[in-house]
N, C-alpha and C positions, 0 to 999 in steps of 0.2 A: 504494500500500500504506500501511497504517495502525494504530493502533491504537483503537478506540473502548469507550469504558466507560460503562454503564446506570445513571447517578445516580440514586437511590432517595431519596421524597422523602415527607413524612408533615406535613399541614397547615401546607404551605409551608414546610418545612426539613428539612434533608437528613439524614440517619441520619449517625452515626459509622463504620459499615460501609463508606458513600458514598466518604465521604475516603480510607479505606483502600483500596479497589476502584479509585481515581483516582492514590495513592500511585503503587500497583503497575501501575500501566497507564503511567504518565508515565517508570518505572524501565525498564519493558519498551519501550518508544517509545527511549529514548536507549539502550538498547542494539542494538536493530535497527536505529536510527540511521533514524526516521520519525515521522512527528507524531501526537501525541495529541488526540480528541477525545472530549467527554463529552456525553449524550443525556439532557435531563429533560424529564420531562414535567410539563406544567402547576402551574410551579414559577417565582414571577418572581425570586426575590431569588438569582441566579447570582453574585452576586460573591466569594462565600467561595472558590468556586469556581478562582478566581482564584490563590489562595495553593499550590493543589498542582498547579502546572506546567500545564494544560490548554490548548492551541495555540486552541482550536476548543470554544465552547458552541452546543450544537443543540439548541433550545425548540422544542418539540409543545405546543402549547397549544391543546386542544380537550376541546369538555366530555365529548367521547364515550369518554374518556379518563382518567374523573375517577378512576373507581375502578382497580384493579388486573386487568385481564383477560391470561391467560396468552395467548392466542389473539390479543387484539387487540393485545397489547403483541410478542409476535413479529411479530406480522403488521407492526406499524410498523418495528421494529428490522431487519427484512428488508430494509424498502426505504433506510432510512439507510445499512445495510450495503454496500447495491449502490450505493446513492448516491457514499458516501465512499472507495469501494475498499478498505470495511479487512479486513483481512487478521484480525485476532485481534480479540479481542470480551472484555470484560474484566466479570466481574459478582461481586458479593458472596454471601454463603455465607446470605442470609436467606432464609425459607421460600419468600418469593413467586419470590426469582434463581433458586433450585433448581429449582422450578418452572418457569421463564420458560428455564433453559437446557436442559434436556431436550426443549422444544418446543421453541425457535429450533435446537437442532443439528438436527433434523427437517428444515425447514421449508429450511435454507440447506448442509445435508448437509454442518456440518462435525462437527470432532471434539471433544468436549466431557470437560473433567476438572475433577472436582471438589474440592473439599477443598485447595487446590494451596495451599502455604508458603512456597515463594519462588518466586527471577526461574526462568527455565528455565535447569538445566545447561549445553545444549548449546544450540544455536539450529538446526545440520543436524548432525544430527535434534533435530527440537527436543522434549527432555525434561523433565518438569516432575518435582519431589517432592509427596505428594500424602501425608495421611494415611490409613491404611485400617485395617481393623476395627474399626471402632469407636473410633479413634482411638490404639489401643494400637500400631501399626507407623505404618513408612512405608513410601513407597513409589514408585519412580522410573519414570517411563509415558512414553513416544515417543505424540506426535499425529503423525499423519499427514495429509495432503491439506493443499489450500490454506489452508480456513478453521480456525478455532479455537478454542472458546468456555473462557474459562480461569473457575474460579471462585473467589474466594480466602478460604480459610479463616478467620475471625473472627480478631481480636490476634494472628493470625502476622506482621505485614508491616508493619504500625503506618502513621502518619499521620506523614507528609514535606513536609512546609513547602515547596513551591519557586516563589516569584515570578511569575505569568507574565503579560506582556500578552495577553489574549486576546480572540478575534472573539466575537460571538454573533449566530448566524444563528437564525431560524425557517424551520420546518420542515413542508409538510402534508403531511399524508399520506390516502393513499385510506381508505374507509369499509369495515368489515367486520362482518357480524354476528356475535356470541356466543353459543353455545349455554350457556353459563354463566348462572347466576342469584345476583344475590345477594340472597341472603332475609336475614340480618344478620350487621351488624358490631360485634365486642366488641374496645373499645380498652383497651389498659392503663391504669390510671387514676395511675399513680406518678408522682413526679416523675423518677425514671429507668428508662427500659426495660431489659429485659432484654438484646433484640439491643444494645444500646446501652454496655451497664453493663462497667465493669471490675470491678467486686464485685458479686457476685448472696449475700444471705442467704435461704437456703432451709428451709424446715421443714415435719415431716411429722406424722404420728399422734401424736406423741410428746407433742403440744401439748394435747390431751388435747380439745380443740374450738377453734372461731371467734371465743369470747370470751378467748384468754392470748395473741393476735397481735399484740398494741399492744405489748410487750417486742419481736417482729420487728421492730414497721415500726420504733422507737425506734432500735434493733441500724442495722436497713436506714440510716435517715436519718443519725447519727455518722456512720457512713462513708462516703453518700453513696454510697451500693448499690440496687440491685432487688430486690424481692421476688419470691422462685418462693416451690411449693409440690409435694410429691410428689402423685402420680396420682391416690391414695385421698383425701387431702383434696378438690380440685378435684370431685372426683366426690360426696361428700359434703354438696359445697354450702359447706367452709365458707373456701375463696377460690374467687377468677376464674378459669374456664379457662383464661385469658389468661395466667395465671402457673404453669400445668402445666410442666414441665421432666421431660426426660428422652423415651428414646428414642420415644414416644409422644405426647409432648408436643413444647414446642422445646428444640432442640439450646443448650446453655447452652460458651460458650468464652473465660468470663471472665478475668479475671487472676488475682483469687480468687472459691471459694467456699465459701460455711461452708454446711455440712449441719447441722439442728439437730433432732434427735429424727426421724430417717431411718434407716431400716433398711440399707437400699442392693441394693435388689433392681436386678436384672441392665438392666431395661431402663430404672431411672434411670439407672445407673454409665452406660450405652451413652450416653446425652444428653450426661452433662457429663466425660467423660471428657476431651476435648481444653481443659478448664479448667485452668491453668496450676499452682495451687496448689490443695490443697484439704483443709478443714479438716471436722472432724467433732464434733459435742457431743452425747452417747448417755451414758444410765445402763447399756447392754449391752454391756459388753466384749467378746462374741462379735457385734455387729452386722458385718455382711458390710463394711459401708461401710468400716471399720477398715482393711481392708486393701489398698483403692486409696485412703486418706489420707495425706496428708505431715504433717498433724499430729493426731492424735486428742484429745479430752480425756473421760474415763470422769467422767458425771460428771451431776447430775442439773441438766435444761435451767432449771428454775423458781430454780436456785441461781447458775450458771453466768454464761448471759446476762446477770442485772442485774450482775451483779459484772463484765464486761466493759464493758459499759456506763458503769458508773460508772470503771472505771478509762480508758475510752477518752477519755468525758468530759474527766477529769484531765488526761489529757495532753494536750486541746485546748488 
């Protein structure tokens, strides 16, 4: 028995999600009192890896591999599975894990919870806490059967420093087709991603077009943030699909985020709801966003932001 976690890896280096999904896997291992190991794929530089307890590195190194397939990447995780005997299976909360765990509990007929915030209550029966609605409850769920697929929520769990000597084995695995195509891929082009970011600034219609973004990215980089955008922008043409946020777009579970000239229609609040702090900048006092905010400011964005800016500046 074991625990195993699905390091996630983007032009050879590992997401911040990664570390935190390895956290909680290595917390979950010393409390079952079993060894942890972590699975990348085609990924050389493992030693960071190193730092959050890890018993056991397993490299998949094959080009067939390269890109992200739900199907092919269950289809490997199966057999590591059976390989290692592990018992729970430990994945991050990013689009491709959500994905990749709804197939793998298929595929190896365990029980799969998603959104999960901490270690499990109990262990018999073993209960996890799990956000749900949209992030506005919680919520406490028994898995059952042998196996386990845990997923864990973005900045619930954080990133735990624990020392480890560890092995690193390679790993082949069998060959399997994909009914999948991928016709293309659009990368974020920031200095910090989203899935990634502890601050996401965000801004919508408000901006009035594609040419008054440079006060964002300025806003974004002071703080060392990501850039989203609401629905109707992205769609407009005048940012990256890639920085869509909200329930249609990607789920955002930053530490903070400022909303800037957003309305806060229902199926953005749905996105960024499990964002820990959240700030809003609207000349409409009645915008919806107001009232899932911890801080508001009524206040017109063209004035606002640079005065923020300059003041953040300052206090650099």
């Amino acid at each position: 028995m074991g625990v195993l976690v699905y390091i996630e890896s983007e032009d050879n280096k590992f997401k911040k999600t990664s570390y935190e999904a390895l956290s909680y896997g290595k917390a979950l291992a010393d409390k079952m009192n079993v060894k942890v190991s972590g699975v990348v794929f085609n990924c050389s530089e493992t030693d960071s890896l190193k730092n959050y307890g890890v018993d056991k590195i397993i490299t998949i190194n094959d080009s067939d591999y390269k890109e992200f397939s739900s199907k092919k990447y269950s289809h490997a995780l199966s057999q590591v599975i059976k390989s290692e005997n592990s018992s729970d299976v430990i994945l991050s909360s990013s689009a491709n894990s959500k994905f990749l765990g709804a197939h793998l509990s298929g595929i190896i007929d365990a029980s799969y919870a998603s959104n999960v915030v901490e270690l499990p209550e109990s262990l018999n029966p073993f209960v996890v806490k799990r956000t749900c609605f949209t992030n506005k409850a919680f919520s406490s769920t028994e898995m059952f059967g042998e196996l386990r697929i845990i997923s864990v929520s973005s900045n619930s769990f954080g990133m735990i420093e624990n020392l480890s000597d560890s092995t690193v084995e390679s790993y082949n695995v069998d060959k399997i087709e994909s009914n999948q195509k991928i016709i293309k891929l659009e990368k974020e082009t920031g200095s910090v991603t989203i899935a990634d970011a502890d601050i996401v600034v965000s801004a919508g219609r408000g901006l009035k077009g594609p040419e008054n973004w440079g006060m964002i990215e300025t806003l974004a980089e002071t703080l060392g943030a990501a850039t989203a955008c609401s629905k109707p922008v992205s769609d407009m043409g005048w940012r990256p699909h890639s920085e869509h946020v909200g329930q249609t777009g990607k789920p955002v579970s930053s530490n903070l985020y400022i909303a800037i000239g957003i309305s806060g229609a229902i199926q953005h609040l749905a996105g960024i709801n499990s964002s820990k702090v959240k700030v809003v900048i609207n000349n409409d006092p009645e915008a919806p966003f107001f009232k899932a905010a911890d801080y508001g400011v009524v206040g017109d964005a063209f004035q606002v932001v640079p005065a923020l800016i300059e003041k953040l500046k300052a206090r650099q």
